[in-house]
RODO-2510 file (C-alpha; in nm, 4 decimals, decimal comma):
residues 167
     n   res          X          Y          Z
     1     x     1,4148    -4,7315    -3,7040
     2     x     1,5374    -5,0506    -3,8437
     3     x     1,7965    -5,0619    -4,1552
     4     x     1,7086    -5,2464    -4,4845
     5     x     1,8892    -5,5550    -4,5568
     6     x     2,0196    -5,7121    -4,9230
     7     x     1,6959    -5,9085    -5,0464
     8     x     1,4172    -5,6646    -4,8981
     9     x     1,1936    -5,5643    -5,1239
    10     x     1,2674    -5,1400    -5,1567
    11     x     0,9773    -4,9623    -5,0173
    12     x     0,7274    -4,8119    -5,2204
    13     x     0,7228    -4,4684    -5,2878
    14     x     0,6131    -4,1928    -5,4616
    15     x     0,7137    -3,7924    -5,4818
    16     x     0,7268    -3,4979    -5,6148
    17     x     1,0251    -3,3531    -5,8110
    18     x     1,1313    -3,0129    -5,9007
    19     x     0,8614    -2,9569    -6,1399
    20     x     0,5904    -3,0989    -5,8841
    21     x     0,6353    -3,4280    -6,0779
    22     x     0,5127    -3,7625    -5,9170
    23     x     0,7816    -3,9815    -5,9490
    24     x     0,7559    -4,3276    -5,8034
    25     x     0,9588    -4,5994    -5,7564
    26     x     0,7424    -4,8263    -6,0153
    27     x     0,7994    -4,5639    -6,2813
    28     x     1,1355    -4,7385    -6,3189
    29     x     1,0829    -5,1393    -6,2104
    30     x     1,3291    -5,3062    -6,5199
    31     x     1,6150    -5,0644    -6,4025
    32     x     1,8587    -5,0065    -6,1260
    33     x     1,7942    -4,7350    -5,8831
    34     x     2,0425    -4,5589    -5,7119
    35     x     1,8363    -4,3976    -5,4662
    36     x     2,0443    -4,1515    -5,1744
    37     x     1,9182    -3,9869    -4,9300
    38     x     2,0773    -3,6152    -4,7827
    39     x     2,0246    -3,3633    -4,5447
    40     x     1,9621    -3,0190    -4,6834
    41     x     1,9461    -2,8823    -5,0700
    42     x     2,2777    -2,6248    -5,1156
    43     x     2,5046    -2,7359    -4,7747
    44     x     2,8908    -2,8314    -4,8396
    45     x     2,8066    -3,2071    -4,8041
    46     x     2,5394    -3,2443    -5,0317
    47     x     2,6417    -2,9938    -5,3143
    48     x     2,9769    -3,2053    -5,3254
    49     x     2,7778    -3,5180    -5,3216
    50     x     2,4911    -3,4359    -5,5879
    51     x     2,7336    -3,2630    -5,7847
    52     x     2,9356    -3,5962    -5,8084
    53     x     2,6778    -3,8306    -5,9203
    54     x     2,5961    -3,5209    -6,1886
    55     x     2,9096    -3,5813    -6,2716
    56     x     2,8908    -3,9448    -6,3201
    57     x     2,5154    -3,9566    -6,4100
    58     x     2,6429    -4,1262    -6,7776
    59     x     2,8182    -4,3541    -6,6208
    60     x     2,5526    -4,4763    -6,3917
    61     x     2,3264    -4,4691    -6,7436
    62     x     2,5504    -4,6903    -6,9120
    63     x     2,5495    -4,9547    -6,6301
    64     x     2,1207    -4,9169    -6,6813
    65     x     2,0864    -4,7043    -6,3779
    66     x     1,8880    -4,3966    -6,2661
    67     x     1,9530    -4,1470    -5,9886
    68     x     1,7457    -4,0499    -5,7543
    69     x     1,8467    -3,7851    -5,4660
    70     x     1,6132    -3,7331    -5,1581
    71     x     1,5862    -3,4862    -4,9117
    72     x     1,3078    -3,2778    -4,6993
    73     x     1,3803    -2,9862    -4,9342
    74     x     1,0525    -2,8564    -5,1056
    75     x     1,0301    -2,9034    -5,5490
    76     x     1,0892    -2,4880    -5,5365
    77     x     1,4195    -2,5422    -5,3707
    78     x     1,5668    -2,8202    -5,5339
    79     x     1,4982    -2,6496    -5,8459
    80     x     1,7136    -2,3368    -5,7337
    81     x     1,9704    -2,5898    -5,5949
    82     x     1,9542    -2,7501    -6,0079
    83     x     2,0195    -2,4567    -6,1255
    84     x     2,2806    -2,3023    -5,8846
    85     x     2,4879    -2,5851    -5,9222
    86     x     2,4182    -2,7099    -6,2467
    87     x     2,2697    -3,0395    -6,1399
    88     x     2,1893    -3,3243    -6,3667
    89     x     2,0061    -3,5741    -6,1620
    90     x     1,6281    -3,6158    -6,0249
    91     x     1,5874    -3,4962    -5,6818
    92     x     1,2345    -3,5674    -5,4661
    93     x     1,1144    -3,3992    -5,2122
    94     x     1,0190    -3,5760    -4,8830
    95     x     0,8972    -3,2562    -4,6645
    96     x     0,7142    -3,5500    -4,3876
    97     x     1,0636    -3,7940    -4,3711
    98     x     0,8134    -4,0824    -4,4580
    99     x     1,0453    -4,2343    -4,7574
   100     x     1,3607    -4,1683    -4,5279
   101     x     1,2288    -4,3511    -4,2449
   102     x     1,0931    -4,6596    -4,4271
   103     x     1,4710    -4,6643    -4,5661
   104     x     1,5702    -4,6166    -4,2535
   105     x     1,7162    -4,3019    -4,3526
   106     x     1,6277    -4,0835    -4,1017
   107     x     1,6176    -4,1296    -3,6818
   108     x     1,8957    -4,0167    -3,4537
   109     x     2,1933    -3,9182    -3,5107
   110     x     2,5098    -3,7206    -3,3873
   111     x     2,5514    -3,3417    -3,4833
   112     x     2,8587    -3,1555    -3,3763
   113     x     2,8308    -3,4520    -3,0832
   114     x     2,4417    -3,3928    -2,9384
   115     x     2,2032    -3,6221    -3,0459
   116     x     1,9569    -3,5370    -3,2822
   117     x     1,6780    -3,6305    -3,5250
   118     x     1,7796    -3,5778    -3,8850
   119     x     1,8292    -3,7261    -4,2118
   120     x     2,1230    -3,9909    -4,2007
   121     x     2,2887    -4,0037    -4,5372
   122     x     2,2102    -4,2770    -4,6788
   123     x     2,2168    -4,4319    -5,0504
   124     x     2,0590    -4,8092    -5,1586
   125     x     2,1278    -5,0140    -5,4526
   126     x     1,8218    -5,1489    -5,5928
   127     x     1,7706    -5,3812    -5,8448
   128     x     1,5653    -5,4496    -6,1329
   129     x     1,2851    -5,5752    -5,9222
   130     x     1,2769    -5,3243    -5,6309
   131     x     1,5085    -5,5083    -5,4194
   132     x     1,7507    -5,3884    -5,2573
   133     x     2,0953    -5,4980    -5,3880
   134     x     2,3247    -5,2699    -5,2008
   135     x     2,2631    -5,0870    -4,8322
   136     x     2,4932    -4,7468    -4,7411
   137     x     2,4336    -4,6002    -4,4300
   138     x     2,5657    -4,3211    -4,2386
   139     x     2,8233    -4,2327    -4,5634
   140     x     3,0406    -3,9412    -4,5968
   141     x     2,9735    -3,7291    -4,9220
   142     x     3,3286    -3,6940    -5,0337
   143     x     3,3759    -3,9806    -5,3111
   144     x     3,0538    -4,1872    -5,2099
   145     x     2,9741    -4,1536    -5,6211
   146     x     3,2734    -4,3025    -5,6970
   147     x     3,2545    -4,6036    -5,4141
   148     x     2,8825    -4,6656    -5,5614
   149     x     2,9213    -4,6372    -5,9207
   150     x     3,2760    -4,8899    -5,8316
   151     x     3,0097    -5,1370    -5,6412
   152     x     2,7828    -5,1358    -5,9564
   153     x     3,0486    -5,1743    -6,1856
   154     x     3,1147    -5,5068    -5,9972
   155     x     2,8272    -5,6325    -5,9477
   156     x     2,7290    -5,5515    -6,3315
   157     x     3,0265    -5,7598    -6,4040
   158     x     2,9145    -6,0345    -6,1695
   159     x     2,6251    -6,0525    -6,3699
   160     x     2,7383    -6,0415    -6,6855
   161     x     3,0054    -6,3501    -6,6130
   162     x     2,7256    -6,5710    -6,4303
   163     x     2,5092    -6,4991    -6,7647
   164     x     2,7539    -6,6483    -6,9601
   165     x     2,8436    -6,9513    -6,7870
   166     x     2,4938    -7,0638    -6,7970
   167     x     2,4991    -7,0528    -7,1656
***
């Protein structure tokens, strides 16, 4: 499994959402992508972290960025896991791990201390033309939102002041 790097282009993809939706990576070239990967639909970790970037979801939007939350979970139960907890982002399902692993997303990892083969939680940056702007690996869930959305923020304003000296 290798890790992405700043500058790669982001891996294609394309899958299914709760509805049974293609959605693909192309569907939103012009736009940021906050793409993270998690573990399991309605566990502590990931109900604290997709709840969180609910929460934020309008700020993300008003930096021009989409979120998109991965897992192995099935359309069926990310829909429940919507609902139960009142979700506002896009999740995709990724039942075979093939997005995960060309993200480098999934491969071994520790698990109550044995080794194992699982999703690694992951999120990526990517910018308006599918490269990849910002690499998280192996985050915790607790206030990962806010550390992304804090990362964009900068990086937005980076952007903004380079524009302007050029003028």
């Amino acid at each position: 499994m290798h890790e992405l790097q700043i500058g790669d282009i982001a891996p294609n993809f394309s899958a299914p959402n709760c509805d049974g939706i293609e959605i693909s990576l192309n569907d939103f070239l012009g736009k940021t992508i906050l793409l993270y990967f998690y573990p399991k639909d309605n566990t502590p970790g990931c109900t604290i972290q997709a709840k969180d970037f609910s929460l934020l979801k309008e700020d993300f939007e008003a930096l021009g960025c989409v979120i998109l939350g991965i897992s192995p979970d099935t359309p069926k139960s990310h829909k429940s896991f919507i609902c139960k907890q009142d979700l506002s982002i896009t999740l995709l399902s990724d039942p075979d791990k093939k997005i995960a692993t060309s993200y480098g997303a999934y491969g071994k990892k520790l698990l109550y201390g044995k080794e194992v083969m699982g999703i690694k939680r992951s999120s990526f940056l990517i910018d308006a033309n599918a490269k990849i702007a910002k690499t998280y690996y192996n985050v915790k869930a607790k206030d990962h939102a806010q550390k992304v959305l804090q990362d964009l923020r900068a990086k937005t304003s980076q952007a903004q002041a380079q524009a302007k000296s050029k003028v």
